[in-house]
N, C-alpha and C positions, 0 to 999 in steps of 0.2 A: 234642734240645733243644726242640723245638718245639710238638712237640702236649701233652708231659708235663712240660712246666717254664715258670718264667714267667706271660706270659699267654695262654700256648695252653691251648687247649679243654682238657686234661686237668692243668693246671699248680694251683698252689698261688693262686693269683692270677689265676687265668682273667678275660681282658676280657669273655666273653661267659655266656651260661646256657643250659645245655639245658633241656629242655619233652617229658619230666618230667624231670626231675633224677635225675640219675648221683652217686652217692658211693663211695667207698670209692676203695681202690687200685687201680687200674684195671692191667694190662698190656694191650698191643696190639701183636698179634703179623700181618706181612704179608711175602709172598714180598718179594724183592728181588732182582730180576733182572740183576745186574749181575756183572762179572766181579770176584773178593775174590779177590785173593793173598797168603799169609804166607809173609815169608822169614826164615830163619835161618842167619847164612855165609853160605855159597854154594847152600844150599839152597833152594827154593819145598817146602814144608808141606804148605800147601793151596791152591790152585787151582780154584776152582768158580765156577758161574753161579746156583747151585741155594741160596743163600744164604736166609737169613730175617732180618728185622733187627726187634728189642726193643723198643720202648716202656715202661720204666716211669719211673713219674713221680720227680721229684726225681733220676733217676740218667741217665749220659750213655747215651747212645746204644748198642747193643751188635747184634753178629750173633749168628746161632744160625747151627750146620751141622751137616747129616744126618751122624750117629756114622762112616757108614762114609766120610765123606771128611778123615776127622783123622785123623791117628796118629802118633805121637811126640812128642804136646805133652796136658799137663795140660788135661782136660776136666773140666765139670760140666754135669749133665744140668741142660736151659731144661723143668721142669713144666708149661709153659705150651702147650710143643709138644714131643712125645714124638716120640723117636727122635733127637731133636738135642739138640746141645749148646754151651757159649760156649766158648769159649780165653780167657786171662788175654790181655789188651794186651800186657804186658809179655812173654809167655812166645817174643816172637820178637823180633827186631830191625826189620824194617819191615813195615806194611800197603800194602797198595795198592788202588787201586780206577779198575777201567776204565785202570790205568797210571799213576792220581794216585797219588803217595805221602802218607797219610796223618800225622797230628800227633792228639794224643788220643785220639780218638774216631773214628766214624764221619760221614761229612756227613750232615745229615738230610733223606731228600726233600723234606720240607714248608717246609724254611726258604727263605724268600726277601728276596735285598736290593734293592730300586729306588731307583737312585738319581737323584734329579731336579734339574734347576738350577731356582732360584724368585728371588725377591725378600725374604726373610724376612730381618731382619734379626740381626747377629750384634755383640755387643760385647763384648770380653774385656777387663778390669782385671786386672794383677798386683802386688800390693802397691804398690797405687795408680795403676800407669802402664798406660794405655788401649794395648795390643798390636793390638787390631782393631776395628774399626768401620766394619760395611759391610752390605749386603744384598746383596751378588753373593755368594751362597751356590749352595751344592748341602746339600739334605735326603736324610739317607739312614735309607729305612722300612728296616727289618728285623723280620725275624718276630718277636716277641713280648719283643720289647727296644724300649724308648722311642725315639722317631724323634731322630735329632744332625743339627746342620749341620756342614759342610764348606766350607772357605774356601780360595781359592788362594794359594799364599807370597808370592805379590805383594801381597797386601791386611794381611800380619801384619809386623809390626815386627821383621824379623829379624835384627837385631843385641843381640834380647832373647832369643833362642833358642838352646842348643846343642843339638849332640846327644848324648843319654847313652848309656850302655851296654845298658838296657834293651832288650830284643823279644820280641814275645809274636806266638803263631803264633790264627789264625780260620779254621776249614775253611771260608766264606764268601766271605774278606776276603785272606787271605795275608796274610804276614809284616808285623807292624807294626815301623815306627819309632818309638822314644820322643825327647821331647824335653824339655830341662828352661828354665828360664828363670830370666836373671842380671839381678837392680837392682841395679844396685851391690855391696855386699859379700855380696848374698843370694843362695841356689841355691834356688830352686823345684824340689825334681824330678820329671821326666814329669810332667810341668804340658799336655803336648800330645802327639798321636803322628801318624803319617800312614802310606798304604802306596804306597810309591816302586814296587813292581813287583805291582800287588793281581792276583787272579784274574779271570778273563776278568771273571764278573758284576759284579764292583764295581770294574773299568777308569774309570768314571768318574770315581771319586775319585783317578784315581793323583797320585799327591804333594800333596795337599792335606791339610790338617790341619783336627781338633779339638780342643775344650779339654776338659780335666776338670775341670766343675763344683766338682766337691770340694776341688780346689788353687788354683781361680781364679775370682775375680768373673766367672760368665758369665750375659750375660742375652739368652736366644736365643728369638727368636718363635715358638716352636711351636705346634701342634696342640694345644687343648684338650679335644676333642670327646668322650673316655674323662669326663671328669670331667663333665660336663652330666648323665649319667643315672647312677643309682645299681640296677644289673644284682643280681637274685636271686643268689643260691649254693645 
């Protein structure tokens, strides 16, 4: 995701410019020294450290591996780096990596979340009625996705909140909870989410929540700094 989507350096929307300028469709192809396992039943596929992992823009993340360490699963030659090739996602039942079991894609090395406690303030309206308003936030950067606050349950008006059914998995972040919000005879849904058990890097946020913009009056201090200068392409 990171260097080739968004606003990394090779994305559609890159925050930055190179000197001279780079165009076209770029791939970017680098070892990946980690241990990738694909299972199928009770099988392990493939097994290696000898890994290569894809870069291209607009698409998620992908491994290449050396021909002779695949066999029994749908391959296509990676032209980018000869002698390997990718495996469909889909063509086994689970990924792993270093023993994480994978969701999607691959995690990108380059991405990173820091999460900080600030002072920044956070106010959410839902169909009129003020759910939080406070500055005991946490900001969480993430690679090349717009900076969100984070607020603890203590500070949100939680008798406006259920939980829904929704969950959505972040190789980042771990497993989100959705949540939806009731005024009265109304259901906002996944109006909020939070991760009650997140991955070691983003432990800081465990069970706090954010809103989405798009469902809810949210007016959050952030960082304007991107928008002060107007960056070449």
């Amino acid at each position: 995701m990171s260097l080739t989507a968004g606003t990394g350096p090779l994305g559609q929307d890159r925050a930055g410019a190179f000197s001279p300028t780079v165009e076209g469709n770029l791939v970017y192809v680098e070892p990946h020294p980690r241990r990738i396992q694909a299972v199928l039943g009770d099988r392990t596929l493939i097994d290696t450290e000898g890994a290569l992992m894809v870069h291209r823009r607009g698409q998620p993340l992908s491994y290449a591996f050396a021909a002779e360490d695949v066999s029994e699963l749908p391959t296509t030659p990676v032209l980018e780096a000869p002698g390997f090739v990718s495996v469909p996602w889909t063509a086994v039942d689970a990924w792993f990596e270093e023993g994480r079991r994978l969701v999607h894609y691959p995690p990108n090395p380059y991405h990173r979340v820091d999460c900080r406690p600030t002072r920044r303030r956070l106010r959410v309206k839902i169909l009129g009625v003020t759910v939080v308003d406070t500055a005991d936030t946490t900001i969480v950067f993430e690679t090349s996705l717009a900076p969100r606050l984070y607020v603890s349950v203590e500070a949100v008006r939680a008798e406006v909140l259920r939980r829904s059914d929704t969950a959505t998995y972040c190789n980042y972040k771990g497993w989100a909870t959705y949540w939806s919000a009731v005024v009265g005879d109304v259901v906002v849904p996944d109006v909020a989410w939070s991760y009650e058990d997140p991955l070691p890097e983003s432990s800081p946020i465990a069970s706090m929540v954010s809103f989405d913009p798009d469902r809810a009056a949210v007016q959050a201090e952030l960082p304007h700094g991107r928008d002060r200068y107007h960056m070449p392409r």
